[in-house]
C-alpha positions as a Markdown table, in Angstrom:
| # | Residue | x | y | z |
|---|---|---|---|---|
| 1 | Unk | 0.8 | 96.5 | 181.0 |
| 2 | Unk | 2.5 | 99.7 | 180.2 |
| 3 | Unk | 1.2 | 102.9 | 180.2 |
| 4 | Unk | 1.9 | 105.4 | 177.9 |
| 5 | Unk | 2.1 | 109.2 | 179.0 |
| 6 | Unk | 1.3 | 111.6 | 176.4 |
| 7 | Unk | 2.7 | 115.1 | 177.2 |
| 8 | Unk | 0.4 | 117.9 | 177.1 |
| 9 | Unk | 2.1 | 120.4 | 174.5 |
| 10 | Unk | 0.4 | 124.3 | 174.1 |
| 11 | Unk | 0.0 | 124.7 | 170.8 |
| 12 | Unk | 2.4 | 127.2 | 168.8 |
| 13 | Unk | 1.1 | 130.4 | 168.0 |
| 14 | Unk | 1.8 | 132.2 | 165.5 |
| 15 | Unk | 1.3 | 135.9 | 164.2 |
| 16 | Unk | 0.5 | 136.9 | 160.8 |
| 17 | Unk | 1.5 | 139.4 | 158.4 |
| 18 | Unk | -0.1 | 140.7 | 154.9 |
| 19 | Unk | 2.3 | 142.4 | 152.5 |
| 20 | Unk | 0.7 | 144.2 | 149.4 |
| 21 | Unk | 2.0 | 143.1 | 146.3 |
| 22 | Unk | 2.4 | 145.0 | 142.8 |
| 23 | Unk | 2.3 | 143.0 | 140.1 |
| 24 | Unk | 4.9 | 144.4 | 137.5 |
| 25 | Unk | 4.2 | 143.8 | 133.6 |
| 26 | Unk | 7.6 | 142.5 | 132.1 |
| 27 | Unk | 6.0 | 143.6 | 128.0 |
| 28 | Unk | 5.4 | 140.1 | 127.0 |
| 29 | Unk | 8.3 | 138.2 | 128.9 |
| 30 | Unk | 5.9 | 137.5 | 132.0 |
| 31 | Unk | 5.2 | 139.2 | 135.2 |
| 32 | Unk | 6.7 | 140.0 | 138.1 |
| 33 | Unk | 5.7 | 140.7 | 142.0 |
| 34 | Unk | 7.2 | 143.8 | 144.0 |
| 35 | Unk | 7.4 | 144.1 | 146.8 |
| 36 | Unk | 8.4 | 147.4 | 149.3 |
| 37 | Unk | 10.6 | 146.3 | 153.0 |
| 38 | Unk | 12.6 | 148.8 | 154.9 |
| 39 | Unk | 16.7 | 147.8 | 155.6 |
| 40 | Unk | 18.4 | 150.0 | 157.8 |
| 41 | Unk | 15.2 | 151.9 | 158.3 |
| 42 | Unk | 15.5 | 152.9 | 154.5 |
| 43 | Unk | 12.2 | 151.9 | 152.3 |
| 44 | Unk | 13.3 | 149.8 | 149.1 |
| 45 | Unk | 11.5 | 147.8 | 146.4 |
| 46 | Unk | 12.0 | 143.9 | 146.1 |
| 47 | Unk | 11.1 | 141.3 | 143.5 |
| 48 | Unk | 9.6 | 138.2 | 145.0 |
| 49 | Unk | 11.5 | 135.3 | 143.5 |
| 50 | Unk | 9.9 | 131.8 | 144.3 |
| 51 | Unk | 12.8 | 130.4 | 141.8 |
| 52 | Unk | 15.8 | 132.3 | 144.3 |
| 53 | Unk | 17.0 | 129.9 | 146.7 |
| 54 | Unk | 18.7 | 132.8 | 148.9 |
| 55 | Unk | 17.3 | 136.2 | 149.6 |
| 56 | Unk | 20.1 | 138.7 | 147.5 |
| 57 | Unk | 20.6 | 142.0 | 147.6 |
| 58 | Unk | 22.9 | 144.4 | 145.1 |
| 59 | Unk | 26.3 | 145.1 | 146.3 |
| 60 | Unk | 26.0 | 149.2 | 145.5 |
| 61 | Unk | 22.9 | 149.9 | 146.8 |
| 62 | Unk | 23.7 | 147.8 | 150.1 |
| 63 | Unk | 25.8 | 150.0 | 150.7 |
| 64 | Unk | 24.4 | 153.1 | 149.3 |
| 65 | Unk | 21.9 | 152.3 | 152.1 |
| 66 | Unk | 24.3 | 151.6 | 154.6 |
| 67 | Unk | 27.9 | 152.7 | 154.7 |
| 68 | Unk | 28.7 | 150.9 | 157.2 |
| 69 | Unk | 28.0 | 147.0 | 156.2 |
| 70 | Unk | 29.8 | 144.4 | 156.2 |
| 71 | Unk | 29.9 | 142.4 | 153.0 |
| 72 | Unk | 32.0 | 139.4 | 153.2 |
| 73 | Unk | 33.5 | 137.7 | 150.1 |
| 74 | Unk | 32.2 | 134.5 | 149.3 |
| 75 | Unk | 34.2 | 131.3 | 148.2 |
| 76 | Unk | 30.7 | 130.3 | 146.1 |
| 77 | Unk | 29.8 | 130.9 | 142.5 |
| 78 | Unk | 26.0 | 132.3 | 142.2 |
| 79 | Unk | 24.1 | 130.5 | 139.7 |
| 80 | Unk | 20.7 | 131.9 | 138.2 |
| 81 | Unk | 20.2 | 135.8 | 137.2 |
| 82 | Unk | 21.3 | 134.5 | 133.9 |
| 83 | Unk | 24.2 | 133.7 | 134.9 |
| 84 | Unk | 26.3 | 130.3 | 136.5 |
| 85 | Unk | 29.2 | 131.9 | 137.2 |
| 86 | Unk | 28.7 | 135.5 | 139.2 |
| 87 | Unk | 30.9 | 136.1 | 142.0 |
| 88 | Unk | 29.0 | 136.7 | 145.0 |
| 89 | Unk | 29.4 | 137.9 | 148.9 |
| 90 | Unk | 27.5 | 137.8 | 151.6 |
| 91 | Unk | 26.2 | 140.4 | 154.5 |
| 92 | Unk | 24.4 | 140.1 | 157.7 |
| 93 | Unk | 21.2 | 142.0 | 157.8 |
| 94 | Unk | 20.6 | 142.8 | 161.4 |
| 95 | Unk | 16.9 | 144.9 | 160.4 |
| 96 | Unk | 14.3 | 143.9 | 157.6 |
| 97 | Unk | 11.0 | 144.6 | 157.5 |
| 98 | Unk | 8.3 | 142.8 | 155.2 |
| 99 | Unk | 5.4 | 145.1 | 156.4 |
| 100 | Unk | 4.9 | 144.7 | 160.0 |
| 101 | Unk | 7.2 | 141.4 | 160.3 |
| 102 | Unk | 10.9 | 142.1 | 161.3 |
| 103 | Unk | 13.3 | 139.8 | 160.5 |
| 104 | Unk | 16.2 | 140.2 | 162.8 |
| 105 | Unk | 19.7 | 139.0 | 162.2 |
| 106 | Unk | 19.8 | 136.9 | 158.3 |
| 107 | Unk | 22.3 | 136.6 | 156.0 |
| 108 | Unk | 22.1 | 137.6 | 152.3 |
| 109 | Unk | 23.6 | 137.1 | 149.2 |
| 110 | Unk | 25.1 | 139.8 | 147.8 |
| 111 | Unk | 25.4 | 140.6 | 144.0 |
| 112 | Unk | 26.3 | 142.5 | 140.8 |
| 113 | Unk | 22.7 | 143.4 | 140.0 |
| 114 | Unk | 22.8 | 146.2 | 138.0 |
| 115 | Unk | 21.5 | 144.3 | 134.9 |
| 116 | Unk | 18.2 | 143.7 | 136.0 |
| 117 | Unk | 18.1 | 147.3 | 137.7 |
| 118 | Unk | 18.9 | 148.2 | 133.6 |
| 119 | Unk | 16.5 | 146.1 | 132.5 |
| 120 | Unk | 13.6 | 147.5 | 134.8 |
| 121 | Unk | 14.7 | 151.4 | 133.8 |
| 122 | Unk | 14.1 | 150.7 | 130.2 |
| 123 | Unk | 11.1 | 149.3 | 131.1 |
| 124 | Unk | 9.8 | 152.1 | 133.0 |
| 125 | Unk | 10.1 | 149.9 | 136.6 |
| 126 | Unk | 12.0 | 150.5 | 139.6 |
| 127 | Unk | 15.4 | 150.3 | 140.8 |
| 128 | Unk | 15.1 | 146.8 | 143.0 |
| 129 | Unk | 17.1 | 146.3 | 145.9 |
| 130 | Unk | 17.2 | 142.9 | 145.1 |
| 131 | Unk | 15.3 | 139.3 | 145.4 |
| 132 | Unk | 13.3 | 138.1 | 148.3 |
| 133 | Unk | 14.0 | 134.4 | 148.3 |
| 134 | Unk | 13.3 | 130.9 | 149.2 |
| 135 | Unk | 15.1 | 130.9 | 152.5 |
| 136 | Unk | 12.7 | 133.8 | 153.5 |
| 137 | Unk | 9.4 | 132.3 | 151.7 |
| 138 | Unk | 10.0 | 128.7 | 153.2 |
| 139 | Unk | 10.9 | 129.9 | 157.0 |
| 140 | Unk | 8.1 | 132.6 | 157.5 |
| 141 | Unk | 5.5 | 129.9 | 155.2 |
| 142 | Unk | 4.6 | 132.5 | 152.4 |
| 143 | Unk | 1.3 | 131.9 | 150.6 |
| 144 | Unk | 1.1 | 134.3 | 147.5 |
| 145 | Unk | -2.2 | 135.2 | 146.4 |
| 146 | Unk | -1.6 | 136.9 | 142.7 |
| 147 | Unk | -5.5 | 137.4 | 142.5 |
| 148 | Unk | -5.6 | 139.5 | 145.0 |
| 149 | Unk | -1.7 | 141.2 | 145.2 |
| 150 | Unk | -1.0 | 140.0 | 148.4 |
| 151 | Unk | 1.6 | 137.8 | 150.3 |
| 152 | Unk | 1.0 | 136.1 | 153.1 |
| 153 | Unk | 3.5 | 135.6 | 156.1 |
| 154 | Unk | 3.4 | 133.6 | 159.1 |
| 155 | Unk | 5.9 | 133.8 | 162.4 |
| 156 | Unk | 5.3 | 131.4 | 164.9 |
| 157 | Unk | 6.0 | 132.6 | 168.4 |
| 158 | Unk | 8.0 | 131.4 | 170.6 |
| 159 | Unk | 7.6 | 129.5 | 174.6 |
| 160 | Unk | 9.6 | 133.2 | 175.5 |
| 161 | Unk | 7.6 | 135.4 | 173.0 |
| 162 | Unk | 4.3 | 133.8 | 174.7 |
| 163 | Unk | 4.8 | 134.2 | 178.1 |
């Protein structure tokens, strides 16, 4: 006979975060959710993009915000934002804030985005940062809730975190 030992786990806890959303009109071409996170201890307005694989951020106000980063160029084409052929970099961000949740240490497309920062002025909309993407919606398990203009974030701890 064998006997099977089942390890006894703690469960994973996680922590979660509710970001307000505002829900931008785009004058019959659609809608689109904002969203405000803090880089380098600077606030800046987002645009949460479910169709953005990568988080991305525009190359001049990157470094607007931060003289000092490090934007490495990339051997990739970006497809999407209208575009398939966009030459893009990339950047570590060491400090992002969604609300309460800091993201620590993530890398980031960065682009030419001054089109859609156009596109918004003549619209009346804010200058974006950039796109909150699928790498971040996946890993922290975002749940958008358009009814009520929120997102919802979820971090799970870890064994270290928990004590």
């Amino acid at each position: 006979m064998h006997q099977i030992m089942i390890e006894n786990k703690k469960p994973i806890a996680s922590k979660r975060f509710t970001v307000p959303l505002q829900i931008i009109d785009l004058h019959q071409d659609g809608f689109h959710p904002l969203l405000n996170i803090k880089v380098f201890g600077k606030p800046f307005t987002v645009v949460l993009d479910t169709g953005a694989s990568k988080t991305a951020f525009d190359k001049s106000m990157l470094l607007m915000a931060y003289q000092n980063a490090i934007v490495t160029i990339s051997d990739r084409l970006s497809t999407g934002l209208g575009t398939n052929n966009m030459e893009s970099s990339t950047a570590i961000i060491t400090d992002m804030y969604i609300g309460k949740l800091l993201i620590n240490e993530f890398e980031v497309a960065v682009l030419d985005l001054s089109t859609i920062n156009n596109a918004y002025g003549q619209l009346g909309h804010p200058e974006v940062l950039g796109v909150l993407g699928g790498d971040i919606l996946m890993k922290y398990k975002a749940v958008i809730d358009y009814g009520k203009g929120k997102l919802f974030l979820r971090k799970n701890s870890s064994p270290l975190e928990r004590g």
